[in-house]
C-alpha positions in Angstrom: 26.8 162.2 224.8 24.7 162.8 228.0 22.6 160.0 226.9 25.2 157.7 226.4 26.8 158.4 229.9 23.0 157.4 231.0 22.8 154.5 229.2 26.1 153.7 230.6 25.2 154.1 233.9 22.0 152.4 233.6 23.5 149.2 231.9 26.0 149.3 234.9 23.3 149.2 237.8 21.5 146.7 235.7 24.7 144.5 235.4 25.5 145.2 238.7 22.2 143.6 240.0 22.2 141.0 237.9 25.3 140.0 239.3 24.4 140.5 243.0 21.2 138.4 242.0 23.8 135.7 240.6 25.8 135.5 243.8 22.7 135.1 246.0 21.3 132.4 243.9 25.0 131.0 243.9 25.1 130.9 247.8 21.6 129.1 247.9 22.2 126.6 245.2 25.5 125.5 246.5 24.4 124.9 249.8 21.3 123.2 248.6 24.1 121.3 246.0 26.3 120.8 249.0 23.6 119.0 251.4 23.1 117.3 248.5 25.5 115.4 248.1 26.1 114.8 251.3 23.0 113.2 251.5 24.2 110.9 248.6 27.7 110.0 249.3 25.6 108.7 252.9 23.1 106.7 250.5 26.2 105.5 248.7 28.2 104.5 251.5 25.5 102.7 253.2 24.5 101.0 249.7 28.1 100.0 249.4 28.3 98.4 252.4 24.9 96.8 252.5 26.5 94.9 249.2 29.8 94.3 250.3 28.2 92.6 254.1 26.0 91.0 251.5 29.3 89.1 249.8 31.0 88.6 253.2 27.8 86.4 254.3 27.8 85.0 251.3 31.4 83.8 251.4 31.3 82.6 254.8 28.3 80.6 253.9 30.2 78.5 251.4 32.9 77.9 253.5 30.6 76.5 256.1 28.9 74.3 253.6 32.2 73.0 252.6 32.6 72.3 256.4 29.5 70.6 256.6 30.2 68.3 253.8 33.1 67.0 255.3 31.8 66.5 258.1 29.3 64.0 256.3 31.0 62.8 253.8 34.6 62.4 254.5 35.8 59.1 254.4 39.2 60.2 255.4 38.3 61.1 258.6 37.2 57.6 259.5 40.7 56.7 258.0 42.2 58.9 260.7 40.5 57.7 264.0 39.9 54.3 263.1 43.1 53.3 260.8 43.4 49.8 259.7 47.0 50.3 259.7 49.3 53.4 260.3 50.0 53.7 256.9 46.1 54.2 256.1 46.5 57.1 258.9 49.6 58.5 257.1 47.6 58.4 253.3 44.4 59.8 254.9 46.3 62.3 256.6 48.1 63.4 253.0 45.0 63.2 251.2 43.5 65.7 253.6 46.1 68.1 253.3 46.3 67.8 249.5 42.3 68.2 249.5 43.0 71.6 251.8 45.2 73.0 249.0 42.8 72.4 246.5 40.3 74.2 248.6 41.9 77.2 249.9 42.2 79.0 246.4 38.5 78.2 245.7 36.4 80.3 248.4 36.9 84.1 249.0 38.1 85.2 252.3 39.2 81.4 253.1 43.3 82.4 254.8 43.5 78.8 256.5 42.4 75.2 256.6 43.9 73.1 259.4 42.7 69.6 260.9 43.7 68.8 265.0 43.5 65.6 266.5 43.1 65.8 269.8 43.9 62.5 270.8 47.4 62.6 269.2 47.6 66.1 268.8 48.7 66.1 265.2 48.0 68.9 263.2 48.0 69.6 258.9 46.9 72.9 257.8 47.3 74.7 254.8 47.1 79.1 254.1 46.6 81.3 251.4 48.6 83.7 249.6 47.2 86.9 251.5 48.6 85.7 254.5 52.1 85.6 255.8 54.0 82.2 257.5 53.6 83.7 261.0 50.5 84.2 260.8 50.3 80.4 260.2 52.6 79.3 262.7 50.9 81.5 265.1 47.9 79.4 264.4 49.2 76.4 264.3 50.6 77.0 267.7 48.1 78.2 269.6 45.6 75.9 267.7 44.3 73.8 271.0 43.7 76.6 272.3 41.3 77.2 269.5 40.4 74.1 270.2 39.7 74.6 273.6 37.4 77.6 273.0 35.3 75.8 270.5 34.7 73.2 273.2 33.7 75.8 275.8 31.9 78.3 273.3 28.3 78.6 274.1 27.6 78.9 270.7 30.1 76.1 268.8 27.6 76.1 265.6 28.7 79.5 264.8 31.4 81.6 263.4 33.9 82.9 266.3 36.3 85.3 266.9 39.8 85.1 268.4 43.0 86.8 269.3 45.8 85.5 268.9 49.5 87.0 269.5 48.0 90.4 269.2 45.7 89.8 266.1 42.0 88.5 265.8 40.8 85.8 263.5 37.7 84.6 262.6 37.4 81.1 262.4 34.8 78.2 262.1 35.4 74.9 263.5 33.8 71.8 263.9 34.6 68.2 265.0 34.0 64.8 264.5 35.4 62.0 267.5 38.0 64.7 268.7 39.4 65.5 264.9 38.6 69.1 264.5 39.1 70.8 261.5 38.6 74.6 261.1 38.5 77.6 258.2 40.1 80.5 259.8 40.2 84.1 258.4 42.2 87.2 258.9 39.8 90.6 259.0 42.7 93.0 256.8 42.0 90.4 253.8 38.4 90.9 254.1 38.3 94.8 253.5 41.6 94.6 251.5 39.3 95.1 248.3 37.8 98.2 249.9 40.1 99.4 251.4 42.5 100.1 248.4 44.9 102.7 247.9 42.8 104.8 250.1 44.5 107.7 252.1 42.8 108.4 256.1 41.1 111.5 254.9 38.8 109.4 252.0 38.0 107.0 254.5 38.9 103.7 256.1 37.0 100.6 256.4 37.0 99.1 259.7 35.4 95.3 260.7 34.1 94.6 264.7 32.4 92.2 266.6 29.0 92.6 268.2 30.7 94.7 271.3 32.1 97.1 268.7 36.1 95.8 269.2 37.9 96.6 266.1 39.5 93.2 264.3 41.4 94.9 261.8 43.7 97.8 262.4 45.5 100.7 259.9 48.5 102.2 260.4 47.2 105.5 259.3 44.3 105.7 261.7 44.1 103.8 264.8 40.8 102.6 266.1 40.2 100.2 268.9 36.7 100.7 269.2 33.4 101.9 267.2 30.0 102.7 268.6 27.7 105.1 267.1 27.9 107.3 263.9 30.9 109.1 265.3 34.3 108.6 266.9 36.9 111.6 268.1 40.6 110.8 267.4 43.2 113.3 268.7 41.6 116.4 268.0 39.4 114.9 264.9 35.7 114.0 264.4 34.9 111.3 262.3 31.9 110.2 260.9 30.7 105.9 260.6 28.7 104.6 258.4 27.9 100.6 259.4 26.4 97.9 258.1 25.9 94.4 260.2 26.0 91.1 259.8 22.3 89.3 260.2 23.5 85.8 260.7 27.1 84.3 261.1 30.1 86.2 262.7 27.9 89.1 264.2 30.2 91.1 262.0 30.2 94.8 261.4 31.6 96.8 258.4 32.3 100.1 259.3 33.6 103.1 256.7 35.5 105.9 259.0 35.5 109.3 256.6 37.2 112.4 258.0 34.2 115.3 258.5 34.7 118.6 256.2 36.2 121.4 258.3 33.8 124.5 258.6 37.3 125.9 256.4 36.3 123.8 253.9 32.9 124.4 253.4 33.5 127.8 253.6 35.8 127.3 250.4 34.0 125.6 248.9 31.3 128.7 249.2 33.9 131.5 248.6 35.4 129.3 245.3 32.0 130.1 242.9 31.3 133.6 244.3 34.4 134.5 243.8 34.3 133.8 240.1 31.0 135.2 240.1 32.4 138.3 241.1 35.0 138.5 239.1 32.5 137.2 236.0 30.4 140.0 237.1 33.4 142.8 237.1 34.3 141.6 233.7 30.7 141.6 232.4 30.5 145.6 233.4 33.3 145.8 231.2 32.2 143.8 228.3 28.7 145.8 228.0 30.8 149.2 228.5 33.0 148.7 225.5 30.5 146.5 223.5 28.0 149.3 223.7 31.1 152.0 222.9 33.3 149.7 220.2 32.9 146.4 220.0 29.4 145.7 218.9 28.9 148.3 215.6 31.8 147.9 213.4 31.9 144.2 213.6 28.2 144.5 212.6 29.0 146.8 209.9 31.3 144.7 208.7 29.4 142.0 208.6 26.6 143.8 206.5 29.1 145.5 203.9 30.8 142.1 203.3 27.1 140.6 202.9 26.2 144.0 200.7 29.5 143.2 198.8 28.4 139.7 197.9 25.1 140.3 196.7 26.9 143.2 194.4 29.1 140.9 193.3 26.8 138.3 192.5 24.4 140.9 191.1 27.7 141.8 189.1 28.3 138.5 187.2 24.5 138.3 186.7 24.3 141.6 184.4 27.4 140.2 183.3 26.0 137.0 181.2 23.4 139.2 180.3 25.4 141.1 178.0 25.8 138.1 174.9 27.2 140.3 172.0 27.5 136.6 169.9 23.8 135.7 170.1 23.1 140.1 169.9 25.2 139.9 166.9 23.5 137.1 164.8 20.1 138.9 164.9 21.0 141.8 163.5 22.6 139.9 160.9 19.2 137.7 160.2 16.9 140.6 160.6 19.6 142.1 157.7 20.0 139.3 155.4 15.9 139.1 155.6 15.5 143.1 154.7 18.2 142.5 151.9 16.3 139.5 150.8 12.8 142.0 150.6 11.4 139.7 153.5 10.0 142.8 155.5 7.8 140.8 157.7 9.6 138.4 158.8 12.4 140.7 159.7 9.6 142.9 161.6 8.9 139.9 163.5 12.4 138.7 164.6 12.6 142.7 165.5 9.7 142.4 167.3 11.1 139.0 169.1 14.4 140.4 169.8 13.0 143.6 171.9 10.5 141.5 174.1 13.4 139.1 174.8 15.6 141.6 175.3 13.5 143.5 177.5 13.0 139.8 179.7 17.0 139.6 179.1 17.6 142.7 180.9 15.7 141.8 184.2 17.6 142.2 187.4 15.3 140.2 189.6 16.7 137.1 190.5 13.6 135.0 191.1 11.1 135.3 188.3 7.4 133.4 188.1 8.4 130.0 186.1 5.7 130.6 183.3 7.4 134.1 182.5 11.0 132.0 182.2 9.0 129.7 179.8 7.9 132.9 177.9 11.5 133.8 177.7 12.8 130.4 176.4 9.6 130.5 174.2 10.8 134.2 172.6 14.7 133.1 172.4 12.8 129.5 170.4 11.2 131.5 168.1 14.0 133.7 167.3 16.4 130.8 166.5 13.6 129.0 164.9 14.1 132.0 162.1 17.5 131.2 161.8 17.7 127.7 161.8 14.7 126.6 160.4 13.2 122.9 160.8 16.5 122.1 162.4 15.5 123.1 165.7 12.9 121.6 167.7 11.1 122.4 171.5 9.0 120.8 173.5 7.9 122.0 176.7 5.9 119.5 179.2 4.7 120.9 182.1 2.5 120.2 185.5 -0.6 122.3 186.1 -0.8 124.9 188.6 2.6 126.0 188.2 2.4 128.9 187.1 3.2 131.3 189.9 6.2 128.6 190.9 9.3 130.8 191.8 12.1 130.4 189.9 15.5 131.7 189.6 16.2 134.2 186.7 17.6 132.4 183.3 17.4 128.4 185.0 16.2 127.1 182.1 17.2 129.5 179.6 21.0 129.2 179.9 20.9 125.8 179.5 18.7 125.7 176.1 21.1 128.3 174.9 24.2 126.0 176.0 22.2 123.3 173.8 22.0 125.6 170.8 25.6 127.1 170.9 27.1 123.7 171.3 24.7 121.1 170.1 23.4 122.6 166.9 25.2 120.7 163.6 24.8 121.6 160.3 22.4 118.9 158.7 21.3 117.4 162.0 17.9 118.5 163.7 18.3 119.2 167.3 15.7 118.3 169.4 15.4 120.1 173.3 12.9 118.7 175.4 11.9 120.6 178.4 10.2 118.9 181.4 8.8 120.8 184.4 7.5 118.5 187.5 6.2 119.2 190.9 6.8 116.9 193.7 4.0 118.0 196.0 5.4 115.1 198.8 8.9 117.1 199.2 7.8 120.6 198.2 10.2 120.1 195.4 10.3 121.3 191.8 12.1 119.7 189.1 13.2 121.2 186.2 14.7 119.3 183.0 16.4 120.4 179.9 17.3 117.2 177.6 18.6 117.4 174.0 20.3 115.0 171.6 23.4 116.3 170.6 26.7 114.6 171.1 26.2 115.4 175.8 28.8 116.6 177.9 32.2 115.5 177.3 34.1 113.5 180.2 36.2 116.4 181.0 33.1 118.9 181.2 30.9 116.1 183.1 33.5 115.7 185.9 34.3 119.3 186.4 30.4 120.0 186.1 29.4 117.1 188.7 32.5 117.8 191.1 30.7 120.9 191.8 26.6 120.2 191.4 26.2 119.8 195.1 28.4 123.1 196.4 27.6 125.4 193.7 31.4 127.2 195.0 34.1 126.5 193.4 37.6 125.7 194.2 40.5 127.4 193.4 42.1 125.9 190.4 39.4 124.2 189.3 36.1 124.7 187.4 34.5 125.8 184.1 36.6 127.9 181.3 35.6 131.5 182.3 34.0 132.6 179.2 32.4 129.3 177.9 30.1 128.1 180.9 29.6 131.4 182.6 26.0 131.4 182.3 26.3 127.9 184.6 28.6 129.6 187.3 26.6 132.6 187.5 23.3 130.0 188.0 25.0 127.5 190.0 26.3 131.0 192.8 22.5 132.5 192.2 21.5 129.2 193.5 23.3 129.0 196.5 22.9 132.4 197.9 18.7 131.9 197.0 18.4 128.8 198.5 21.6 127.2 200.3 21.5 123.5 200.7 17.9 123.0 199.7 18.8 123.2 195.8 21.2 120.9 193.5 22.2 120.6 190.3 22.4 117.2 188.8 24.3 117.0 184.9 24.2 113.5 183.1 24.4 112.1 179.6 21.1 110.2 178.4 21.4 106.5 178.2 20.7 107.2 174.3 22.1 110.3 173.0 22.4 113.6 174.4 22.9 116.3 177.6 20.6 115.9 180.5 20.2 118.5 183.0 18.1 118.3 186.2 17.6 121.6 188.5 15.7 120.5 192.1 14.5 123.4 193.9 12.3 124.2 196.4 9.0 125.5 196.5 8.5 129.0 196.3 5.5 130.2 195.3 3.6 134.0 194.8 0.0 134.7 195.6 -0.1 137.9 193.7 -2.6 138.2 190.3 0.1 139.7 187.9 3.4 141.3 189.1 5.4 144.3 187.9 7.8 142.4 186.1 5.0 140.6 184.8 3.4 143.7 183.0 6.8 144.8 181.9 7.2 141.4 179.7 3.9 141.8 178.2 
């Protein structure tokens, strides 16, 4: 008992450390995890908006190329300054407006297409779905002054931005003899896709200009201006991740993200060594009442149902060793040959009948093949007396075989199956065995063929329903007393070598029962065994 209290204690403190170990490697590798990924949600960010910057560029790039071709290659526009008549103004001015519509559904980020003349001041323009009617009245009315700051821009090649009634555009324009004609765009569209269903605290997208002034605003987090990788709003740090614009716009795409609270962090510490500690508490308990209860009588459980098995099967294999029928025939031969004053010959099926009885009454399950072909060779010779020339056996078999493991009676119960139920009254039944090693697979075949009438269908389909599982169902199989000596091989099987033996039953394409056992190698290095001398 004192020992046991030891133990107890000593399985506590070892426990115990264990779990004190645990936590500290918890800590470290959760801060280490946390830095982590830190680290890669900033290599994401900055990925993502390194690719998104990429497709804004990209977009406006097309736009200005569609620009550019009009300015070349528009016919219209000739048309509209220098009309032959006003109805080739009027057409030219339709066709331009229908071309706009075709346009504005081709090119991402494109919210607007509008042509001004200056001369007359007339003005077509055409928006998208993403943006509202005010914001295309807004433009259309303040459109000279777009106008005007194109003319004035020291830069007129490039994208520019604008406010107008309290929101910014960016717009390109270019002219040609006072016609202008411009592709505006509204910053919200352009990080709509971003931007999502996204709540403040998973971050914000943001764009500016080259001073930092925010274009686009939320109504969740307002931001007029961004410089640097930080920003305080009301109490609350941010962190910004940008990404500019090489070429046109001078454009900036920022992502605003909430920073973790030192609460949070500290959660998300507490979280896993909390359940460490708790896993730790209830691990003292396990190894307390494992070592007490729980980890004996399963075990002895598990080895008396094992112990109860191999008796049963032990069991059923003495049981098919007990064959009064065949017992009973050879006492009446070795009678009949006394009565008839053949002494000898009865001394010899005496003779016979002990050393296969002796064989008969082994309780190994694996025997050395050659001793099972000694057995099948004694039961021959003792049915050879009965039945005369009407029984045949031939044995074929591969050299060095001889100390091949095999189990007990596997080719012995079926060569008496062939005699009980094959052997006819004026027919001669022939029983070919056939023993093959496949050295390739570590396999050996063995093969019992006669040429009786074979299986019948009922027999082969209960037989073959079962050749790969050895176990039966319930409610099905063999009758009980006819095929026991199959049952009994088919469970020996199983238990000796699970899934690396099969049974295989057939009828030969001529005449006959064909039955294949496949089992693996097993082989004993030993010069003559116990059971060996016993059979001699």
């Amino acid at each position: 008992m004192k020992k046991l209290v030891e133990l107890k204690k000593r399985l506590f403190v070892i426990v115990g450390g264990l779990v004190l170990v645990m936590i500290l490697i918890v800590l470290l590798f959760n801060l280490q995890l946390m830095s982590a990924n830190r680290q890669r949600t900033r290599q994401n960010n900055q990925r993502n908006l390194q690719m998104y910057m990429i497709t804004v560029d990209r977009a406006m790039e097309n736009i200005e190329d569609m620009l550019i071709a009009q300015d070349i290659e528009d016919v219209d526009l000739q048309n509209i300054r220098k009309p032959r008549c006003e109805l080739d103004r009027y057409l030219s001015l339709l066709e331009k407006r229908t071309f706009f519509k075709e346009e504005i559904g081709k090119y991402r980020f494109l919210d607007g297409l509008f042509l001004f003349d200056k001369r007359d001041r007339t003005y077509i323009g055409v928006k998208s779905e993403n943006v509202s009617a005010e914001n295309h009245t807004a433009i259309k009315n303040h459109c000279a002054e777009l106008v005007s700051s194109y003319e004035n821009s020291d830069t007129p090649s490039e994208w520019m931005i604008a406010e107008v009634e309290n929101e910014y555009y960016i717009f390109r324009m270019m002219n040609w003899k006072e016609i202008y004609y411009c592709a505006w765009l509204k910053p919200e569209n352009m990080v709509a896709d971003l931007q999502g269903e996204k709540r403040p605290e998973e971050g914000i997208y943001f764009l500016s200009d080259k001073k930092g002034t925010v274009l686009n605003q939320d109504k969740l987090l307002h931001v007029k201006k961004i410089t640097g990788h930080k920003i305080q709003m009301e109490g609350t740090s941010y962190e910004v991740f940008s990404e500019s614009q090489n070429g046109r716009g001078g454009l900036t795409l920022s992502y605003v993200q909430k920073q973790d609270s030192p609460f949070k962090a500290a959660v998300q510490l507490i979280i896993p060594v909390s359940v460490i500690l708790i896993m730790g508490g209830f691990s003292l308990f396990l190894v307390l009442v494992l070592t007490s209860e729980m980890v004996l009588n399963p075990l002895s459980k598990v080895f008396l149902e094992e112990e109860r098995k191999k008796n049963q099967a032990q069991l059923q294999f003495l049981q098919i060793q007990t064959n009064p029928h065949f017992l009973n025939n050879c006492l009446s031969l070795i009678r009949n040959l006394i009565l008839l004053n053949r002494n000898r010959e009865a001394e010899k099926v005496t003779l016979a009948l002990g050393k296969f009885t002796r064989g008969y009454l082994n309780t190994q399950t694996e025997i050395l093949l050659k001793n099972e072909i000694e057995q099948v060779v004694r039961y021959y010779e003792i049915q050879k007396m009965r039945y005369g020339e009407r029984l045949k056996l031939d044995i074929y078999m591969d050299e060095d075989m001889e100390n091949i493991l095999v189990p007990a009676m596997s080719i012995l119960t079926f060569v008496e199956n062939a005699v009980k139920h094959q052997m006819k009254q004026k027919e001669t039944l022939f029983i070919l065995i056939w023993v093959r090693l496949q050295r390739e697979k570590n396999q050996v075949f063995l093969r019992v063929q006669d040429n009786g009438a074979g299986f019948t269908q009922e027999i082969l389909t209960q037989l073959r329903s079962r050749e790969n599982g050895f176990v039966e169902k319930e409610g099905e199989g063999l009758p009980e007393q006819e095929h026991i000596g199959i049952k009994n091989l088919m469970q020996r099987m199983k238990i000796l070598y699970g899934e690396q033996a099969s049974l295989c039953f057939e009828n030969a394409d001529t005449q006959g029962a064909v039955i294949t056992v496949i089992l693996p190698e097993r082989r004993v290095n030993v010069e003559k065994t116990v059971e060996e001398r016993d059979l001699k």
